[in-house]
C-alpha positions as CSV (number, residue, x, y, z in Angstrom):
1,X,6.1,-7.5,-6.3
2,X,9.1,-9.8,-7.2
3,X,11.6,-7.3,-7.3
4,X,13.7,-6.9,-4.3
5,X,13.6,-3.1,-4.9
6,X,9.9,-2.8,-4.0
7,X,10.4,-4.7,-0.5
8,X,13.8,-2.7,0.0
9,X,11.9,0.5,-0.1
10,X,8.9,-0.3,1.6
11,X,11.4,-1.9,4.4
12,X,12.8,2.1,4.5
13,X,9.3,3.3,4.8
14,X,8.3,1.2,8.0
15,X,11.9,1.8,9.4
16,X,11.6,5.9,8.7
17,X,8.4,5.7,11.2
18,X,10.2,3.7,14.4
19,X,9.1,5.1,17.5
20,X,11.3,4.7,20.2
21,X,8.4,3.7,22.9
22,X,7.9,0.3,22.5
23,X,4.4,1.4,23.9
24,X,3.4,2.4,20.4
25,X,5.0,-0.1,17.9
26,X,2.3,-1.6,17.1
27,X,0.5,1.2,16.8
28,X,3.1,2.9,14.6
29,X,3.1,-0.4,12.4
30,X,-0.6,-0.4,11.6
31,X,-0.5,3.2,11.2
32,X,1.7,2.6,8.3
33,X,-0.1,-0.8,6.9
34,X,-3.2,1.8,6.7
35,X,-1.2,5.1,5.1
36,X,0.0,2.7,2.6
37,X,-2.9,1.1,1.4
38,X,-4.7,5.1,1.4
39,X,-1.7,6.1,-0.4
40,X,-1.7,3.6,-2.8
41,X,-5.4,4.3,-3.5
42,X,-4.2,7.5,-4.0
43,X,-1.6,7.3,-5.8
44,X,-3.1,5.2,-8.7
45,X,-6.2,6.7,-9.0
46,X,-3.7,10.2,-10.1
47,X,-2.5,8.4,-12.6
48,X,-5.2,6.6,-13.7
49,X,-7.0,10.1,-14.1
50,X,-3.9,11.5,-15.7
51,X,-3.6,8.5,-18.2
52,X,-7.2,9.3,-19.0
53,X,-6.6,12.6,-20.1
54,X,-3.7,12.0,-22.3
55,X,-5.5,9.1,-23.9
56,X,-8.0,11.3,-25.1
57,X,-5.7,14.2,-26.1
58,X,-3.7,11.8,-27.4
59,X,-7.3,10.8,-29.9
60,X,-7.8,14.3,-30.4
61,X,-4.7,14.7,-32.0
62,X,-4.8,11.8,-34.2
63,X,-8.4,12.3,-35.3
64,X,-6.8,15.7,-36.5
65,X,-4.5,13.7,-38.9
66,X,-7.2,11.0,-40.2
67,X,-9.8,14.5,-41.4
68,X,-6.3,16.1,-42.7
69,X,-5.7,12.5,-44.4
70,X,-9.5,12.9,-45.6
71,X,-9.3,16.1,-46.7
72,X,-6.4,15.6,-49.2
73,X,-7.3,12.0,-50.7
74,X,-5.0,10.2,-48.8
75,X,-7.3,8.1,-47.1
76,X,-11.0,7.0,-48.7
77,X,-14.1,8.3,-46.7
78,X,-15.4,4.5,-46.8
79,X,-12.8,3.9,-44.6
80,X,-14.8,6.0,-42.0
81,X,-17.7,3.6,-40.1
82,X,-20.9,5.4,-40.2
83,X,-21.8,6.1,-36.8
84,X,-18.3,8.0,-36.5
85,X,-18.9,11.6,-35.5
86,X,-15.2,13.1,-34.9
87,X,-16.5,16.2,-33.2
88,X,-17.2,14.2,-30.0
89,X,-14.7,11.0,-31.3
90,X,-14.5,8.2,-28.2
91,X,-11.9,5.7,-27.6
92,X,-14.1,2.8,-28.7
93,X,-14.4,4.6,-32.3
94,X,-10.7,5.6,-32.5
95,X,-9.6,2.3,-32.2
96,X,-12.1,0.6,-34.5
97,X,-10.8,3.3,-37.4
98,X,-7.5,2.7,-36.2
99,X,-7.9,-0.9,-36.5
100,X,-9.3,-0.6,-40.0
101,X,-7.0,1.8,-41.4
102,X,-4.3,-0.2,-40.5
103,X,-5.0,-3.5,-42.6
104,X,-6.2,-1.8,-45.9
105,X,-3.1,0.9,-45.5
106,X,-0.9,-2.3,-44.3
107,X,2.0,-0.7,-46.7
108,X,1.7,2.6,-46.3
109,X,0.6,3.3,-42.8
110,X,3.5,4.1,-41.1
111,X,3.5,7.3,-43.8
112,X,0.5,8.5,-41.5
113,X,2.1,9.2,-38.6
114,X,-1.3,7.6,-36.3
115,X,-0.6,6.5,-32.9
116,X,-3.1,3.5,-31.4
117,X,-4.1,5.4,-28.0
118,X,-3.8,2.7,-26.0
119,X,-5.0,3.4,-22.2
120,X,-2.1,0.7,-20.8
121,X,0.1,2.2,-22.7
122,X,-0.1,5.8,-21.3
123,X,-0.2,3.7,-17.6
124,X,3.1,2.4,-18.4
125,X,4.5,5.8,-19.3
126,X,4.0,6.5,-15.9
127,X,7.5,8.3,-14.0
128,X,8.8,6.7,-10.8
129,X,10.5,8.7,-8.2
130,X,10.7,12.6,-7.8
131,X,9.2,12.9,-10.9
132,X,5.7,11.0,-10.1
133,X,5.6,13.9,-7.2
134,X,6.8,16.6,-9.3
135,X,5.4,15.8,-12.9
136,X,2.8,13.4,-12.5
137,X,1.0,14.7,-9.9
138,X,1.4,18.8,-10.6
139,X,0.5,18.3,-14.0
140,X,-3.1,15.6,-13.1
141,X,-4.1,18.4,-10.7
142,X,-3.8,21.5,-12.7
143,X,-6.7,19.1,-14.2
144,X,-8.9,18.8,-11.0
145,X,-11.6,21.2,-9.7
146,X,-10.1,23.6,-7.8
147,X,-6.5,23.2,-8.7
148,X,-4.9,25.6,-6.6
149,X,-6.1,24.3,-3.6
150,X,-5.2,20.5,-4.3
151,X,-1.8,22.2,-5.5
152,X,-1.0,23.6,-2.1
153,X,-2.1,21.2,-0.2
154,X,-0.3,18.7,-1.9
155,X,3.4,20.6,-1.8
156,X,2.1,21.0,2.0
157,X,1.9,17.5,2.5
158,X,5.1,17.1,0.9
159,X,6.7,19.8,3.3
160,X,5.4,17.8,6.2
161,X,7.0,14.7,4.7
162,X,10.5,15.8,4.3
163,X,9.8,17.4,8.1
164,X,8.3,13.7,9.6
165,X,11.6,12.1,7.9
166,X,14.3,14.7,9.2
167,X,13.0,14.7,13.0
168,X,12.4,10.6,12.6
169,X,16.5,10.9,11.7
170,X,17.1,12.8,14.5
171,X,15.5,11.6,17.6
172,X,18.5,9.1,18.3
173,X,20.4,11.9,18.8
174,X,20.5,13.4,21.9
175,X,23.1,15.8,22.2
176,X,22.2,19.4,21.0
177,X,25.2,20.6,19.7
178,X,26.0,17.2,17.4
179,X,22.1,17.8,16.7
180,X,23.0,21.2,15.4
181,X,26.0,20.5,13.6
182,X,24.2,17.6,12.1
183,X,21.7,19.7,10.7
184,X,23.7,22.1,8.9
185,X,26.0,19.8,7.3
186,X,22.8,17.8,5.9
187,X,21.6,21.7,4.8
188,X,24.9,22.3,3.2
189,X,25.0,19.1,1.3
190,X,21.4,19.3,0.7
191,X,22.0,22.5,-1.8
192,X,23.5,20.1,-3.9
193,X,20.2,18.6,-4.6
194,X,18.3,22.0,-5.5
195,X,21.2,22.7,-8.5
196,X,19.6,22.0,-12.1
197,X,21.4,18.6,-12.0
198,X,20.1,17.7,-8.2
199,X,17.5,15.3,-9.5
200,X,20.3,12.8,-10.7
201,X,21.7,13.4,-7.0
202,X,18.3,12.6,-5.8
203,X,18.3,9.4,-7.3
204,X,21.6,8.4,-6.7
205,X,21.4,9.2,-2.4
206,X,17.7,7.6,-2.7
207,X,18.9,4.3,-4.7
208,X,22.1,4.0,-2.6
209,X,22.8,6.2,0.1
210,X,19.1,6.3,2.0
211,X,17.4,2.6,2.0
212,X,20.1,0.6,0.7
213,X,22.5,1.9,4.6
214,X,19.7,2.3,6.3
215,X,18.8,-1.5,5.8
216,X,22.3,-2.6,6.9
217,X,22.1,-0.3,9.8
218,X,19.0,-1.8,10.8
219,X,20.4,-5.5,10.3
220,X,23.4,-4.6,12.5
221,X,20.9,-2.7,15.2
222,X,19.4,-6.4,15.6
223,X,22.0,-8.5,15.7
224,X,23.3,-6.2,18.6
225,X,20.1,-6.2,20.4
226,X,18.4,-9.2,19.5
227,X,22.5,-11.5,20.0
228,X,24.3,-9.5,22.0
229,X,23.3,-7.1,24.3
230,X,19.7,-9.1,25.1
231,X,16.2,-7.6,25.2
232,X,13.7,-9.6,26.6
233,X,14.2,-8.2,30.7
234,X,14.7,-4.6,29.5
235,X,11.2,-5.1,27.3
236,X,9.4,-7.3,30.5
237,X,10.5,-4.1,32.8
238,X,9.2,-1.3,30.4
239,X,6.2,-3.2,29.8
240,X,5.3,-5.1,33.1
241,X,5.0,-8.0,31.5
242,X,6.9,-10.5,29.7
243,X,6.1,-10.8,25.9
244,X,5.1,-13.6,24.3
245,X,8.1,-16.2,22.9
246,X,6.6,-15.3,19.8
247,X,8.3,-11.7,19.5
248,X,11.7,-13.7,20.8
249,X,11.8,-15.9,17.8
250,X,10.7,-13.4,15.2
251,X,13.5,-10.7,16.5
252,X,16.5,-13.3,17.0
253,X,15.7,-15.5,13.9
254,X,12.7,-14.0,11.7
255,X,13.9,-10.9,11.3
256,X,17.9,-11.0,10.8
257,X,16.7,-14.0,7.9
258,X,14.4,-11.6,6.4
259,X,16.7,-8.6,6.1
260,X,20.0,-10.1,5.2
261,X,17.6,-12.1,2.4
262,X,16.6,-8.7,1.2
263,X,19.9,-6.7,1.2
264,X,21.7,-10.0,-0.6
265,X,19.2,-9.3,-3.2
266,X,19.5,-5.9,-3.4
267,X,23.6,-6.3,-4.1
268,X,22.5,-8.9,-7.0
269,X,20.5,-6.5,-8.5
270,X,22.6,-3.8,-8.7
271,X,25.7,-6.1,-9.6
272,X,23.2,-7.5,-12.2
273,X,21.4,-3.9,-13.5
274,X,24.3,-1.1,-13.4
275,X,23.3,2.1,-12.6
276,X,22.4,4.7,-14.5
277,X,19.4,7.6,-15.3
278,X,17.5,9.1,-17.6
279,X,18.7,11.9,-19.6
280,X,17.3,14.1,-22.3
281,X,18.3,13.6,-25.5
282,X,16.3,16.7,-27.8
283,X,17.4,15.0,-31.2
284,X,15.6,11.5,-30.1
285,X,12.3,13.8,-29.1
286,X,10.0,12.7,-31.6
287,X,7.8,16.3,-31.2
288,X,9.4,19.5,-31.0
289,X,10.6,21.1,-27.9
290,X,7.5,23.2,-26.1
291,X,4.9,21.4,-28.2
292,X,2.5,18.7,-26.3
């Protein structure tokens, strides 16, 4: 929550879904407080489930290597609490073996290759970005009952997405020839992003191309309307009614404050945090290449 990052991109969010009909502003605003509270839920109940699943593969695996350790001497069966039964090995168990293991092999356990299967650990591992659509999600429901269904309505959802952003891009423009020409450049450059090496272009347009301009866009839209041009009539005659001094103060002061706060420390961050991505390396991969 304190990085400026989080507030830029939630910022882009609310300013994707402006309506022009200041009729349904607030409406549009709650409708996004609520879509991001039920994609929240969501979203971290995925990876929760995920997380789940590879901590227990993730004990699976490793109770493999302490009956392999048992099996050739390497480790003493007294080691092993009683009540242990690795046919149906929990979490709980693991790490109590884990835990003992680890101080009477204090020398040599590294040499055994175990791995603690730590829950907050596999929620950290977590991908941001494309990847959390196209990783961490595919893979958590090719777990769930009914895969192929969630699957396609997922990628569906994810269709309508793109759709809901392009059209909210568009409406401000009202000629349809510049409308048409706009949308075939954006499909020419757009093949850029479907190339093997799109997904760095991805994160490059998303980090600094999409919210970063469209936040000074929106800064410059209101200190045009708000300083210059003057809203409050044009509002009172669309409305029939003048609105509160409230919304006054809030657009000419509030707002301009808020937003030139959150772009300054936007530029800080990135002047602080160059940018970069992540790449694959195969000779860092610690388990060979096709093998989970």
């Amino acid at each position: 929550m304190l990085e400026p990052q989080v507030w830029r991109e939630a910022a882009t969010q609310v300013f994707s879904a402006l309506d022009n009909n200041c009729h349904f502003a607030m409406l549009v605003s709650f409708i996004n407080f609520f879509t991001s509270i039920l994609a929240t839920l969501v979203v971290f109940a995925v990876l929760g489930f995920k997380a789940n699943l590879m901590n227990e593969k993730c004990v699976i695996v490793n109770a493999e290597k302490i009956i392999g350790c048992l099996n050739s001497n390497v480790l003493s069966h007294d080691l092993i609490l009683p009540h242990v039964n690795f046919s149906q090995l929990s979490t709980v168990d693991y790490t109590e073996i884990y835990g003992v293991i680890k101080t009477v092999k204090e020398g040599s356990f590294a040499k055994l290759g175990l791995d603690p299967c730590v829950l907050e650990d596999e929620l950290n591992k977590s991908v941001q970005g494309t990847g959390l659509a196209f990783i961490a999600f595919t893979e958590a429901m090719t777990h769930f009952p009914a895969s192929p269904f969630w699957s396609v309505m997922f990628f569906f959802m994810l269709i309508n997405l793109g759709l809901g952003s392009m059209i909210g891009t568009m409406t401000g423009i009202t000629t349809p020839l510049f409308t048409v020409c706009c949308c075939i450049i954006a499909f020419i450059c757009g093949l850029l992003l479907v190339q093997r090496s799109g997904n760095y272009f991805v994160i490059m347009f998303d980090d600094y191309s999409g919210g970063l301009l469209l936040t000074v866009v929106v800064i410059l839209e209101n200190v045009s309307v708000a300083w210059i041009y003057g809203f409050m009539q044009d509002l009172e005659d669309m409305l029939g009614f003048r609105p509160h001094a409230f919304y006054f103060y809030m657009w000419k002061y509030v707002s301009p404050c808020c937003l030139i706060v959150l772009i300054m420390a936007t530029v800080i961050e990135m002047a602080i945090s160059p940018p970069g991505y992540n790449a694959w390396v195969e000779e860092l991969v610690s388990q060979p290449v096709g093998k989970q």
